[in-house]
TORKOL-4160 file (C-alpha; in steps of 0.2 Angstrom, whole numbers, padded with zeros to 4 digits, m for minus):
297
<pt num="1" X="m0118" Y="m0134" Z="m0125"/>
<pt num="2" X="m0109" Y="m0125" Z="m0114"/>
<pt num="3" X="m0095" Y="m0139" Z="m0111"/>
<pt num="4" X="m0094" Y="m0140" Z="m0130"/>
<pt num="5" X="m0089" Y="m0122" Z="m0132"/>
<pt num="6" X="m0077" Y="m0125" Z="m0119"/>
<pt num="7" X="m0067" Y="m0140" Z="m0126"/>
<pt num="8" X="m0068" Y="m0132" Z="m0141"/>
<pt num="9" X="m0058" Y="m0114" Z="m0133"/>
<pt num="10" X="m0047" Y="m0128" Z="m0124"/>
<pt num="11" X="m0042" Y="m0139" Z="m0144"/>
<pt num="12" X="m0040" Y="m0121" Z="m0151"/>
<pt num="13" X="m0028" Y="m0117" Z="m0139"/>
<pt num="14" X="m0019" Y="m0136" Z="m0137"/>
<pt num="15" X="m0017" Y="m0132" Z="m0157"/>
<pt num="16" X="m0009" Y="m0116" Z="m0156"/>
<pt num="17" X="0003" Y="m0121" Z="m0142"/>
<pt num="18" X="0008" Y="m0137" Z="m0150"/>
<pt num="19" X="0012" Y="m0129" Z="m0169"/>
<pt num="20" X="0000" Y="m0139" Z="m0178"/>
<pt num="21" X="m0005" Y="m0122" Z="m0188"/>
<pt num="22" X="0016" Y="m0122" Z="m0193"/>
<pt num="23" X="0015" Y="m0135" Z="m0206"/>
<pt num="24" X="0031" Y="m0127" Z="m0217"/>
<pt num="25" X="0042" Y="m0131" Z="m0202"/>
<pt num="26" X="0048" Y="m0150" Z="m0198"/>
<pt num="27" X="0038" Y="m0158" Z="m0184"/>
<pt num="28" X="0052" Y="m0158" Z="m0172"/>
<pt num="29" X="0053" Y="m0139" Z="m0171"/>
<pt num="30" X="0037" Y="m0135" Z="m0174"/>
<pt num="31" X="0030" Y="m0136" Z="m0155"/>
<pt num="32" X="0045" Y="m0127" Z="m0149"/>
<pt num="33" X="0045" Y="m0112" Z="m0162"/>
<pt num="34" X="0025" Y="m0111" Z="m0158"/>
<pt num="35" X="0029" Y="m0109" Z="m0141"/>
<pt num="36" X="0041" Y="m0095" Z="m0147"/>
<pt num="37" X="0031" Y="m0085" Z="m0155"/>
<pt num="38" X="0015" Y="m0085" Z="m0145"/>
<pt num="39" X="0027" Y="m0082" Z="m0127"/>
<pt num="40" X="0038" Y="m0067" Z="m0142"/>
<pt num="41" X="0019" Y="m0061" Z="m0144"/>
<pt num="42" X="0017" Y="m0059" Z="m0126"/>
<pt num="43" X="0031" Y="m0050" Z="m0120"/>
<pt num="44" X="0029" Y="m0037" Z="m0135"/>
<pt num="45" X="0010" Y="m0034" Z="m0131"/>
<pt num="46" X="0016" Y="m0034" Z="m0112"/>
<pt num="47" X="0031" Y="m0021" Z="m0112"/>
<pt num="48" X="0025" Y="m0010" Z="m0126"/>
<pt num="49" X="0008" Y="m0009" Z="m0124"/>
<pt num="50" X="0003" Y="m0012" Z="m0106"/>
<pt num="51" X="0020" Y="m0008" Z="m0095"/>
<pt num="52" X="0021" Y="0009" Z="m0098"/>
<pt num="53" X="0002" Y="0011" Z="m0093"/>
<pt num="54" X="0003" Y="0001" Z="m0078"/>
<pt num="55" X="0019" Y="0010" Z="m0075"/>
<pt num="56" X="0012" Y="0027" Z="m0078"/>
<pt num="57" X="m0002" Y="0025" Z="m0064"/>
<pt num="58" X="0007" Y="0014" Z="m0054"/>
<pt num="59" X="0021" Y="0024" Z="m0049"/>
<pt num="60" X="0011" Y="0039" Z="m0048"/>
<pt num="61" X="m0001" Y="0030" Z="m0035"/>
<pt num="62" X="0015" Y="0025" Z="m0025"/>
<pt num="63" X="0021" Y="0041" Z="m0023"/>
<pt num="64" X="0005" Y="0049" Z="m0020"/>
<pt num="65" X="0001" Y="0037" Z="m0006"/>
<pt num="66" X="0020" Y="0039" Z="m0001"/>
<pt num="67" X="0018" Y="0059" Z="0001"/>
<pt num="68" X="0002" Y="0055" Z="0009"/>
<pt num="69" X="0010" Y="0043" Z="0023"/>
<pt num="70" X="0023" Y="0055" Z="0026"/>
<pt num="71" X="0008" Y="0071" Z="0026"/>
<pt num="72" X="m0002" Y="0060" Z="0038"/>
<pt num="73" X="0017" Y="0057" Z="0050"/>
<pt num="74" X="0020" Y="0074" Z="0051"/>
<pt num="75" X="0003" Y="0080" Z="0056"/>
<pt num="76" X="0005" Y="0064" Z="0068"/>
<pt num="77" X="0018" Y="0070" Z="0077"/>
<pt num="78" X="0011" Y="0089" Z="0078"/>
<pt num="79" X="m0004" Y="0081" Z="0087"/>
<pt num="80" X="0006" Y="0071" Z="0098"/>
<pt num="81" X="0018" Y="0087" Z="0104"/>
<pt num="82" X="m0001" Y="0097" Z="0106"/>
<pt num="83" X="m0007" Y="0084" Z="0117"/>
<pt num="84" X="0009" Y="0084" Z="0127"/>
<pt num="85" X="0011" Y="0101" Z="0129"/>
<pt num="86" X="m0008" Y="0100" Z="0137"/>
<pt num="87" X="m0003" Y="0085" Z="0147"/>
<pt num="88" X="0013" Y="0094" Z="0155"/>
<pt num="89" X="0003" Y="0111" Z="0161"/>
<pt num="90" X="0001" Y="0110" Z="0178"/>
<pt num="91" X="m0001" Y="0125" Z="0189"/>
<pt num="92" X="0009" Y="0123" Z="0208"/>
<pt num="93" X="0000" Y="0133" Z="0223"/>
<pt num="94" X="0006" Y="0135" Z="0240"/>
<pt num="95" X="m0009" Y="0138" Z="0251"/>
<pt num="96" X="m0003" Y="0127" Z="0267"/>
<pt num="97" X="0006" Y="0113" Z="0261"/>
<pt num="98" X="0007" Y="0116" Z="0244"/>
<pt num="99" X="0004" Y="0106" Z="0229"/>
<pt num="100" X="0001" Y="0106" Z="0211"/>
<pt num="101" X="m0016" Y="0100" Z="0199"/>
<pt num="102" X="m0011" Y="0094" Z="0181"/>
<pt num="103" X="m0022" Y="0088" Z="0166"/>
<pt num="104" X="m0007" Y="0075" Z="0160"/>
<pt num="105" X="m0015" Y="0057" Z="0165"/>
<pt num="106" X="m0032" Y="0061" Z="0157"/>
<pt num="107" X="m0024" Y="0063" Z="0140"/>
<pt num="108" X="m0015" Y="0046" Z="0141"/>
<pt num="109" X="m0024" Y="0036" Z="0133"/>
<pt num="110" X="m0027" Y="0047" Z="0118"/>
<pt num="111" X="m0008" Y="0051" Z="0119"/>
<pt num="112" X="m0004" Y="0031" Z="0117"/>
<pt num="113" X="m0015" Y="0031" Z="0103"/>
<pt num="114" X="m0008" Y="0042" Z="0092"/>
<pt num="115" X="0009" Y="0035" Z="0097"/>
<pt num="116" X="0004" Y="0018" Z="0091"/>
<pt num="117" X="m0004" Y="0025" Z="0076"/>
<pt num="118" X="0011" Y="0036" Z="0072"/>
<pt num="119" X="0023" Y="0018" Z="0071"/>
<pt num="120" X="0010" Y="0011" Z="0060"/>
<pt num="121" X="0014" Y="0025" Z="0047"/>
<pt num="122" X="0031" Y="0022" Z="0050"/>
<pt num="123" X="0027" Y="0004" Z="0044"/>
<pt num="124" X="0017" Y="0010" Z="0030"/>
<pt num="125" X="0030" Y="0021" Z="0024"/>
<pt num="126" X="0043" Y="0005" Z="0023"/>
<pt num="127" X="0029" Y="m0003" Z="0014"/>
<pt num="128" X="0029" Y="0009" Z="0001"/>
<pt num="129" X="0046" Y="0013" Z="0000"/>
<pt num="130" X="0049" Y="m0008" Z="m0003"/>
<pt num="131" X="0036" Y="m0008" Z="m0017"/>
<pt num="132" X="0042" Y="0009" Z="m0025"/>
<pt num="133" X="0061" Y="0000" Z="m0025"/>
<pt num="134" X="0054" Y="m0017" Z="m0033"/>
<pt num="135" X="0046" Y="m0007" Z="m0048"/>
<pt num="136" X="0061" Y="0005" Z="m0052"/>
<pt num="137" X="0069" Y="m0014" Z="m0049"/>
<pt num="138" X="0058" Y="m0022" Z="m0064"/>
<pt num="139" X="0058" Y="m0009" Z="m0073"/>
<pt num="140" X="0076" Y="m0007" Z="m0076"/>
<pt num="141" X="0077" Y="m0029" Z="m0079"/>
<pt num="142" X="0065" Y="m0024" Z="m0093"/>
<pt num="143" X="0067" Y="m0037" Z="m0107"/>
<pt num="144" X="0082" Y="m0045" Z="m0096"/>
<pt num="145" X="0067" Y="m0055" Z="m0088"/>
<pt num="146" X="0062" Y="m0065" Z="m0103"/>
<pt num="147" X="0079" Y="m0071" Z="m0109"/>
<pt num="148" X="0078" Y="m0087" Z="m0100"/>
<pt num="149" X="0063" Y="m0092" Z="m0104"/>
<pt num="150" X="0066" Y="m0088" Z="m0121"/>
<pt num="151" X="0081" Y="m0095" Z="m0123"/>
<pt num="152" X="0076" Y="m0111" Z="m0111"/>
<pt num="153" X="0062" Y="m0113" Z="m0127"/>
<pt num="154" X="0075" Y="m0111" Z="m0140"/>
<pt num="155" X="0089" Y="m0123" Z="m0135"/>
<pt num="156" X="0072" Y="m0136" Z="m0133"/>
<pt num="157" X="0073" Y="m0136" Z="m0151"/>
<pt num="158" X="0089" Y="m0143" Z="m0151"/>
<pt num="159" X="0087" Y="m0159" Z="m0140"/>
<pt num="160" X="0074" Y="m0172" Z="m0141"/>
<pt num="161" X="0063" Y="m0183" Z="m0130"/>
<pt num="162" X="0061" Y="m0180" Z="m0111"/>
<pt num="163" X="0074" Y="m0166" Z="m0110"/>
<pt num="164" X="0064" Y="m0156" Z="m0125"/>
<pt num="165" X="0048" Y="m0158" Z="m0114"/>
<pt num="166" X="0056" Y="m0152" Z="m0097"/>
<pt num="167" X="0066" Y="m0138" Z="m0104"/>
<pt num="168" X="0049" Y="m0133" Z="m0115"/>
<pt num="169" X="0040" Y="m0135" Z="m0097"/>
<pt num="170" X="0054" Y="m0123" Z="m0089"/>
<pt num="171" X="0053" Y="m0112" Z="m0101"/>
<pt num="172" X="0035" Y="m0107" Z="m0099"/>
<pt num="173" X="0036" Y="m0108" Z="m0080"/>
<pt num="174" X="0052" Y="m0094" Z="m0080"/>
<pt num="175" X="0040" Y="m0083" Z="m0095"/>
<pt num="176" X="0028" Y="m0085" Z="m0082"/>
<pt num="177" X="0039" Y="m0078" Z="m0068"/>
<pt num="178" X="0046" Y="m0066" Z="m0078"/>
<pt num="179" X="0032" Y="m0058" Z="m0083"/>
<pt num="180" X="0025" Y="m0056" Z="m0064"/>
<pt num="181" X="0042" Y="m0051" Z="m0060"/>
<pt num="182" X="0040" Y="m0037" Z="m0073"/>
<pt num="183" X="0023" Y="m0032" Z="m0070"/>
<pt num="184" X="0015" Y="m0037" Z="m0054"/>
<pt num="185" X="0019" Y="m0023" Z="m0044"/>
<pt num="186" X="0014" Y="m0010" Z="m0055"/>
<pt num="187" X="m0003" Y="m0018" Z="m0059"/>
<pt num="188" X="m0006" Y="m0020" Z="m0041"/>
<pt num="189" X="m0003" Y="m0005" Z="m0038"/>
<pt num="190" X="m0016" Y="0002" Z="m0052"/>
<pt num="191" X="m0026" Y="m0012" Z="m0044"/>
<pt num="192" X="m0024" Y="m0002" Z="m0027"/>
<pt num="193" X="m0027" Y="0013" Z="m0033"/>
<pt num="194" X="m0043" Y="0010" Z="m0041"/>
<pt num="195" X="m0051" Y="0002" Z="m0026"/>
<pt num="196" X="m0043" Y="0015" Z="m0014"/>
<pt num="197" X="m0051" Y="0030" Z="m0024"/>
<pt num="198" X="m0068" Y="0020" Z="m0022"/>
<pt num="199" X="m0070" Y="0013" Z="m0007"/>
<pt num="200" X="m0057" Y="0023" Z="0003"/>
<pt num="201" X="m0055" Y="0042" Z="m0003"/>
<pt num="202" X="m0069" Y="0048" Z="0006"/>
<pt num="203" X="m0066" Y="0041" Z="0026"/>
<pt num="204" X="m0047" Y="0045" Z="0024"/>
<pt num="205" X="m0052" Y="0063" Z="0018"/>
<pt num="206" X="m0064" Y="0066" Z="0033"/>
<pt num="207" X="m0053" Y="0057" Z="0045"/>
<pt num="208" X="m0036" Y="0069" Z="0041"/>
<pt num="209" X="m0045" Y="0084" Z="0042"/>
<pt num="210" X="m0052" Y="0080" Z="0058"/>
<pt num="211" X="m0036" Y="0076" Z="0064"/>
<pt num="212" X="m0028" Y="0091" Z="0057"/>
<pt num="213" X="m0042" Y="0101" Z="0065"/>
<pt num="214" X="m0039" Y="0093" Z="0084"/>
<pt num="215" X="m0020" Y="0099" Z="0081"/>
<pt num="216" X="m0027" Y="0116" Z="0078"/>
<pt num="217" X="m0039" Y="0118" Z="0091"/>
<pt num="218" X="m0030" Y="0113" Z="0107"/>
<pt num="219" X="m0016" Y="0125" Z="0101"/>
<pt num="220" X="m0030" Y="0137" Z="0102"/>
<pt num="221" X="m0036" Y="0130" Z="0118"/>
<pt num="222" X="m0018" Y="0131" Z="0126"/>
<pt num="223" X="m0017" Y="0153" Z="0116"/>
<pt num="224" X="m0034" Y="0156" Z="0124"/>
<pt num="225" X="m0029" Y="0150" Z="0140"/>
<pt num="226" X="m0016" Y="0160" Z="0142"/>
<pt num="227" X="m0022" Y="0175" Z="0136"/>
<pt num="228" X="m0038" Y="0172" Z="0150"/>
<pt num="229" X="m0024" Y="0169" Z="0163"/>
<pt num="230" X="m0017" Y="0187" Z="0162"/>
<pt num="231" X="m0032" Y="0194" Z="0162"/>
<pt num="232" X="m0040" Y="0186" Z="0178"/>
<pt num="233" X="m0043" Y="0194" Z="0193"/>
<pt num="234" X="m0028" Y="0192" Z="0207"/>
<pt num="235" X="m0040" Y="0178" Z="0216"/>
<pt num="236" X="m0045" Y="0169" Z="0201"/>
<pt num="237" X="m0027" Y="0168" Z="0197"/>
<pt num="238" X="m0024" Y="0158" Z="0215"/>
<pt num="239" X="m0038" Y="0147" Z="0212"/>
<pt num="240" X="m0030" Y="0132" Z="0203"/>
<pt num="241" X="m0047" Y="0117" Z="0203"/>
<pt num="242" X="m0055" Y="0130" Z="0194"/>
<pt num="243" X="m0041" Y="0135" Z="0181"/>
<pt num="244" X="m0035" Y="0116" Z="0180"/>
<pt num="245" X="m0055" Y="0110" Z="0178"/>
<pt num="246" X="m0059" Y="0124" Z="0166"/>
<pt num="247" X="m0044" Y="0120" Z="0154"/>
<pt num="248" X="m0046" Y="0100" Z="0155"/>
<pt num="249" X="m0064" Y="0106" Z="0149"/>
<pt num="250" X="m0063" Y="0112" Z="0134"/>
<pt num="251" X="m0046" Y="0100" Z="0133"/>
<pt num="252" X="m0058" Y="0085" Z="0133"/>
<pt num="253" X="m0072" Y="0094" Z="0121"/>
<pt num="254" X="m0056" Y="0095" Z="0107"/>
<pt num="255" X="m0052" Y="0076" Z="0110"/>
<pt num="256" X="m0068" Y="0067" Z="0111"/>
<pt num="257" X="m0069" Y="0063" Z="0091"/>
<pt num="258" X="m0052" Y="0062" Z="0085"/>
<pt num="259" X="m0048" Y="0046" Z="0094"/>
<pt num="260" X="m0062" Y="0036" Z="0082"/>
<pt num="261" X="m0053" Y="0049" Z="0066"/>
<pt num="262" X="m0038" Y="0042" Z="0070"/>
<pt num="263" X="m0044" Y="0024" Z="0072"/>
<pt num="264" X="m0052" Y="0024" Z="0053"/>
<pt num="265" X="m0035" Y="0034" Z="0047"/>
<pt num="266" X="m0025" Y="0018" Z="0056"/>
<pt num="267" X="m0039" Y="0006" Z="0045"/>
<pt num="268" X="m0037" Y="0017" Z="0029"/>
<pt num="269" X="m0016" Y="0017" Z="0029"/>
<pt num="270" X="m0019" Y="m0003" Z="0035"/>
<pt num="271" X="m0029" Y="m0008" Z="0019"/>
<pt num="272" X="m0021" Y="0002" Z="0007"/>
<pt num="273" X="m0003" Y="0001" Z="0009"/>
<pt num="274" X="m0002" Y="m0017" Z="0019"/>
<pt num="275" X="m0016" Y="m0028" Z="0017"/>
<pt num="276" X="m0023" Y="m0023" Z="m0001"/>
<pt num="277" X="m0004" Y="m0025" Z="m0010"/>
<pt num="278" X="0000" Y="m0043" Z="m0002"/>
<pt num="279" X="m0019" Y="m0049" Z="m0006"/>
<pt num="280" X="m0015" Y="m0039" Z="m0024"/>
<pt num="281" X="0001" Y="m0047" Z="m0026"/>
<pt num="282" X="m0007" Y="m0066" Z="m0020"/>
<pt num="283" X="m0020" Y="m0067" Z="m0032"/>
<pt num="284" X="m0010" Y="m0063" Z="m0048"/>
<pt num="285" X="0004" Y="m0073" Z="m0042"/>
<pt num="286" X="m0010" Y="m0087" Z="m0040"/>
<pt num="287" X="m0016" Y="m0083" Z="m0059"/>
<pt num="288" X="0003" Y="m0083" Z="m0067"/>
<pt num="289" X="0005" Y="m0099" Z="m0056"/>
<pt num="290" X="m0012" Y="m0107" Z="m0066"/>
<pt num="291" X="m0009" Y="m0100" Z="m0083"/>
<pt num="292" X="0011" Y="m0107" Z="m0082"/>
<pt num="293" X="0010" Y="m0121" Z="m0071"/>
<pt num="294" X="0015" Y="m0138" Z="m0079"/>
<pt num="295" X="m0004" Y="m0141" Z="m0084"/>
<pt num="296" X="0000" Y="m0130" Z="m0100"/>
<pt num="297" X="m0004" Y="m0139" Z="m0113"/>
């Protein structure tokens, strides 16, 4: 049964692609002007009905994320100045030979961290800025898309045999292509964002604050530390291990989480600017390649 119903779906639509249901029309234009109509049909239901959805929630998810990845460099870069702020105080004594204790290499390896993380947003941005360029791009083709395919379907009307066939087969292939060049990356976007918002919203949301919270606090550490400085006795002042140990402290307390927030920010802008658009973009270039590949009917 179940086979049935689906040679029956595939005759309905073999009839309505080869014109059999336009029996006013000669039998030579009737597969061509049947191919018109239903490929006329879809652009109109495509561009007026779901473009300006897809662009609507597209380009508002594009420039959300876009505001975002700039939001999350910024707060990047303020965490990275903290840290190195922390890393170049060092204090310089003079009791015999002399010498000087600093905090710096400790703080390395969360220092390269958030460099590498910071050129991963730059990457992210590009991304963006690459898939906000290709919309504005297809948007303003618009209708321009179709024409070959259309026209490539009209002038198959005009000629007979194998050239009516191939140019009937081209014109499917380029309505095809149009319509993923038209529409593919607004819908991945919306795609995007609806996954993003799901599965997402919630780890990035904990992850920023925490980062901007690390900023925060070793700004506090560094005021606090000042502020104990001046008021120190004359030989705690001299006594650099203690200062230097006390201030790495508290220093290392601040750091210890951020390093796993900024790992699941790096996984978060990964997903949904890189990995989640290209997979997006494969799987409805593989549908437009199955619904308007030369197996058409």
């Amino acid at each position: 049964m179940p086979a049935t119903a689906a040679d029956g779906g595939f005759d309905y639509f073999a009839a309505l692609w080869s014109g059999a249901w336009l029996p006013f029309l000669p039998a030579a234009l009737r597969e061509p002007a049947a191919r018109l109509v239903v490929l006329g049909v879809g652009a109109l239901v495509s561009m007026f009905l779901f473009a300006p959805a897809a662009d609507q929630r597209g380009e508002a998810y594009i420039e959300s994320a876009f505001a975002r990845t700039l939001a999350a460099l910024a707060a990047t870069r303020g965490l990275d100045s903290a840290i190195s702020l922390a890393q170049s105080s060092e204090v310089s004594f003079s009791f015999g030979p002399g010498g000087s204790l600093g905090i710096g290499q400790a703080l390395d390896p969360v220092n390269d961290l958030v460099e590498q993380y910071g050129s991963l947003l730059l990457t992210s941005t590009t991304a963006l800025g690459t898939q906000r360029v290709a919309m504005q791009i297809g948007r303003a083709l618009g209708w321009w898309l179709f024409v070959p395919s259309l026209a490539a379907i009209v002038g198959s009307s005009l000629v007979g045999g194998r050239s009516r066939r191939s140019l009937m087969g081209w014109g499917t292939r380029l309505f095809g292509l149009a319509l993923f060049a038209r529409l593919a990356i607004p819908t991945t976007a919306w795609i995007d964002s609806v996954v993003a918002e799901q599965f997402l919203e919630s780890g990035y949301q904990q992850a920023a604050a925490a980062v901007t919270a690390t900023t925060a606090e070793i700004e506090q550490v560094e005021q606090a530390e000042e502020m104990a400085a001046k008021n120190k006795g004359w030989l705690d002042r001299f006594n650099p291990v203690d200062y230097v140990g006390e201030r790495a402290r508290r220093l290392y307390e601040t750091l210890a989480q951020v390093g796993e927030s900024i790992v699941n920010l790096a996984i978060y802008f990964t997903i949904s600017t890189i990995i989640l658009p290209l997979g997006t973009l494969w799987v409805l270039s593989r549908l437009s390649s199955a619904l308007f590949s030369n197996r058409s009917p």
